[in-house]
N, C-alpha and C positions, 0 to 999 in steps of 0.2 A: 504494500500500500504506500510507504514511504517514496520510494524510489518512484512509482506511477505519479506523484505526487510533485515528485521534484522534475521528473519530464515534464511535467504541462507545467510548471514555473519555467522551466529554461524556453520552453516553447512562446510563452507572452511575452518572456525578456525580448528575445533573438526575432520570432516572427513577428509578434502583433505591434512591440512596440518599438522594436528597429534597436535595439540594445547590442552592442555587440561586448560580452563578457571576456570576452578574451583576455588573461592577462600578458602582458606588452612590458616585462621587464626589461628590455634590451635599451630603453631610452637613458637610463643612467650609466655614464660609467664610475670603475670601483675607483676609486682612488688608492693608487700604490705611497704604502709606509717610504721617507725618506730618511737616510741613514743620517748619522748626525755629522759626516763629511758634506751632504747632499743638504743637511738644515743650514749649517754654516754658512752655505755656498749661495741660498736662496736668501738668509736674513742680509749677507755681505751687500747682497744685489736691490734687495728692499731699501736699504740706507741710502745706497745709492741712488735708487731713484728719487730718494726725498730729497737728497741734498744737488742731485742735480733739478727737480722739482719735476719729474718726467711723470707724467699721470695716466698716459699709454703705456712706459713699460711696467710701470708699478701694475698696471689693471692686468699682467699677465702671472705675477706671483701669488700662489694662494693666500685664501683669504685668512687662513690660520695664523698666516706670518703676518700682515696685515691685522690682524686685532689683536694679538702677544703683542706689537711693535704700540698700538693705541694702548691697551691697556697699562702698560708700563710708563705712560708718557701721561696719563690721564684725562686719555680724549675719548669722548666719545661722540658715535655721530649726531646728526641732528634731521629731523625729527627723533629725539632716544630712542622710541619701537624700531626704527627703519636698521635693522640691524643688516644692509646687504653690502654685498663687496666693494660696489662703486659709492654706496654713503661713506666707509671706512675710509676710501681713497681720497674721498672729497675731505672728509673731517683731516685726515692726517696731510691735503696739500694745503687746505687753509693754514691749519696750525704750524706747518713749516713757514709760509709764507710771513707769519706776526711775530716770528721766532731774528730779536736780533744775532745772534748769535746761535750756531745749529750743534743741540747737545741733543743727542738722541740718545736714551736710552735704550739697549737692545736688549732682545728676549736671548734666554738661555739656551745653547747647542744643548740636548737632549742625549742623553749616553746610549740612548737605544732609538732603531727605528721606530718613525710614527704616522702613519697616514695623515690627522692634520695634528699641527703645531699651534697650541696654545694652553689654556688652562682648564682642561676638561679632564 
C-alpha cells in the first residue's frame, strides 16, 4: 500500500505538476583542503592585493582568507547580515583605503590542511 502510495505522489510531482525531482548535485564543487605551504602562499597574495588595492585579484582568493584577514583587523562588512565575498572585498578595500599607514594584521599558517581558512 505504501509504495502504491508513493507512485501516484511521484506521479502528481513529475506528470501533473511538471516537478522535476531529480537531484542535481553536480552544481557544486568540493572545495580541496590547502596545505599550510598552499595557506601561506594565498594569505602572502591577499596582503598583497590590499596593499597594492587590487579588488579583481583579491575577488579571486577564497573567501576564508578574506574574513580571517577582516576578522583580525576588525572589519566587518556593511550591510552586517550581507556576509558575501564581494561585501568582505569591498569592506576590506574601503578600510585599506582610510588606512594612513598599511598595518595588516595576518591570519595564522595552519599546521594542517584545511579546505577553508578561518575560525570555524
Amino acid at each position: 500500500m505504501h509504495n502504491l502510495f508513493l507512485g501516484e505522489l511521484k506521479h502528481h510531482c513529475v506528470e501533473v505538476w511538471g516537478i522535476d525531482v531529480k537531484d542535481k548535485t553536480g552544481g557544486t564543487k568540493k572545495i580541496h583542503p590547502h596545505t599550510p605551504e598552499q595557506q601561506k602562499r594565498y594569505l602572502e597574495e591577499a596582503l598583497e592585493c590590499l596593499k597594492n588595492r587590487d579588488s579583481r585579484k583579491l575577488s579571486k582568493i577564497r573567501k576564508g582568507y578574506l574574513t580571517s584577514i577582516a576578522m583580525l583587523n576588525g572589519i566587518t562588512p556593511t550591510p552586517p547580515n550581507s556576509l558575501t565575498k564581494a561585501s568582505y572585498i569591498k569592506a576590506l578595500a574601503d578600510w585599506v583605503r582610510m588606512l594612513t599607514s598599511l598595518q595588516i594584521f595576518d591570519s595564522p599558517v595552519l599546521i594542517y590542511p584545511k579546505a577553508e581558512h578561518g575560525y570555524s
